[in-house]
C-alpha positions in Angstrom: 123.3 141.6 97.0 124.1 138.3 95.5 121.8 135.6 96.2 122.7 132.2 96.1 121.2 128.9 97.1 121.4 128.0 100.7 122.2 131.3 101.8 120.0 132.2 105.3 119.0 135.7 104.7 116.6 137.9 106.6 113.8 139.5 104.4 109.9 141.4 104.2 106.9 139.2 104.0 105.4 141.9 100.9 102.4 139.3 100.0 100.1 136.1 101.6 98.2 134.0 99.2 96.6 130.8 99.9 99.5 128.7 99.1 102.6 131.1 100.4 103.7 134.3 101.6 106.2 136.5 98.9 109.5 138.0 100.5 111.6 140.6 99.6 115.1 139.7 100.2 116.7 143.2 98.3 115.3 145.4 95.9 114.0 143.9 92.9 114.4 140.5 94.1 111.4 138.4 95.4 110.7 134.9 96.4 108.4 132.6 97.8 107.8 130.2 100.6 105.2 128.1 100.0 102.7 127.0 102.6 104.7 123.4 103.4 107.9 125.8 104.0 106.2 128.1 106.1 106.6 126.0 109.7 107.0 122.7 111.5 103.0 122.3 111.6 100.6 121.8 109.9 99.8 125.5 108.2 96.1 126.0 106.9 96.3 129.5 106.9 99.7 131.3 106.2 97.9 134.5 107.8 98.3 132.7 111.1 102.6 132.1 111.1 103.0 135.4 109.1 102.0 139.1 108.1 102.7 141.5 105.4 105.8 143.5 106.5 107.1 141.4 109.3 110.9 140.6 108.9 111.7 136.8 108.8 114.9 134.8 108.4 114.7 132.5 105.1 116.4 130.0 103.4 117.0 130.5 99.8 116.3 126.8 98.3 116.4 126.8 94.8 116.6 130.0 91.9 115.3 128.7 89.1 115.7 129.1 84.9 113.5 132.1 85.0 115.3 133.6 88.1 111.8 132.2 90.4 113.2 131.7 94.2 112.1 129.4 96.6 111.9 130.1 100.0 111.9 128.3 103.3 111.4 129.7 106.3 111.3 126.7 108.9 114.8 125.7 107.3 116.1 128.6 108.5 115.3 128.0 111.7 116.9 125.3 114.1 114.9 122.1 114.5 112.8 121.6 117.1 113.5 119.0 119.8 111.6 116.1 119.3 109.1 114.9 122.3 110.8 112.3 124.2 108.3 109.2 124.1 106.5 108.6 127.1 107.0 104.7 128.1 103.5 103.4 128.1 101.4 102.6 131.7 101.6 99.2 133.0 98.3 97.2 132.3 96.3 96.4 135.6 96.0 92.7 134.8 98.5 90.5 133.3 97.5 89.1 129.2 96.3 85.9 128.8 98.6 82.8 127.7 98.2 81.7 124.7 98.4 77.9 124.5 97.8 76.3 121.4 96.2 73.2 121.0 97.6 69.8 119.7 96.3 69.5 115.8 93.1 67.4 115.4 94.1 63.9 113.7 93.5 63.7 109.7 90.4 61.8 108.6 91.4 59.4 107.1 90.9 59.2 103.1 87.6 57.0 102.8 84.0 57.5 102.1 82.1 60.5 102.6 79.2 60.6 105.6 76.4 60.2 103.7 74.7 62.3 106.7 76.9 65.1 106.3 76.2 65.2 102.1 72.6 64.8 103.3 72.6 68.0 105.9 74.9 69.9 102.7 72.1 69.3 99.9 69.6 70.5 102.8 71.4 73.9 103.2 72.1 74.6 99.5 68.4 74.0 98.3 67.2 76.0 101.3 69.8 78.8 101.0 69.1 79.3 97.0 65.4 79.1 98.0 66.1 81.8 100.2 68.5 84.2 97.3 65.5 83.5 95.0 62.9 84.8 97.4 65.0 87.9 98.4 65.4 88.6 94.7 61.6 88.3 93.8 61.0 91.0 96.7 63.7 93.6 95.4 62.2 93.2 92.3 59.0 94.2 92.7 60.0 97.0 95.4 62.3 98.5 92.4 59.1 98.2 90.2 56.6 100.0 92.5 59.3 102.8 92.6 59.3 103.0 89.0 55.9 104.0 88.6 
C-alpha cells in the first residue's frame, strides 16, 4: 500500500498516550495523530474521542526523513457548520447621550496663586510626613519578626 501525503485512509487506533493515539494504516506502517489532530475540541484526554482497535478515517499529513507519519483525524472529516450568531437582545432602556462639554478657557500666562503654592507646600510636607511614618512602622514590624 503506498502512502502518500494527503491521502484519507481508514486505519486501527493500536496505541493512546498522553499526547496521541498510534494507527495502523497497513502492515508495518504506523503513524500518529497527535492530541491537537485528534477533534474539533478541545481534547484533554485522547481516551475520550478514541480506543485501541477502533477503525478511524485519517489524514496522512506529513512522512517525514525517517519515514515518522503524521496523522489527522479531524481533517479527514468534513468541517463542522459553524453556529450561526445569535443577534444580541435589545436593551430595556435606551444609553445615555453623550454631550461633551465646551473646553474651559486657558489661564492666562501670569503669576501663580500664591494660595494654591501655599495649599501645595501643605500637602507635600504632610504627605512625606505621612511616607516617613508608615516606613518607621514597617520597620520595626520586620524587626520584631526577625527575632
Amino acid at each position: 500500500m503506498d502512502i502518500q501525503k494527503g491521502a484519507v485512509m481508514t486505519g486501527k487506533v493500536t496505541g493512546i498516550t498522553k499526547f496521541g493515539a498510534f494507527v495502523q494504516l497497513a502492515p508495518g506502517k504506523s503513524g500518529l495523530v497527535y492530541i491537537s489532530e485528534i477533534a474539533n475540541t478541545f481534547v484533554s484526554n485522547v481516551a475520550d474521542f478514541v480506543s485501541v482497535g477502533q477503525e478511524v478515517q485519517v489524514k496522512v499529513l506529513s512522512i517525514d526523513e525517517q519515514g515518522r507519519i503524521n496523522l489527522s483525524i479531524k481533517q479527514a472529516q468534513p468541517r463542522p457548520e459553524p453556529h450561526p450568531k445569535q443577534p444580541r437582545p435589545a436593551s430595556p432602556r435606551p444609553a445615555p447621550q453623550f454631550t461633551p462639554e465646551p473646553y474651559a478657557a486657558v489661564p492666562p500666562e501670569g503669576p501663580v496663586d500664591a494660595a494654591f503654592e501655599d495649599k501645595l507646600k501643605r500637602f507635600m510636607k504632610d504627605s512625606e510626613g505621612k511616607i516617613s511614618d508608615a516606613m518607621r512602622k514597617s520597620e520595626r514590624g520586620s524587626n520584631r519578626r526577625r527575632r
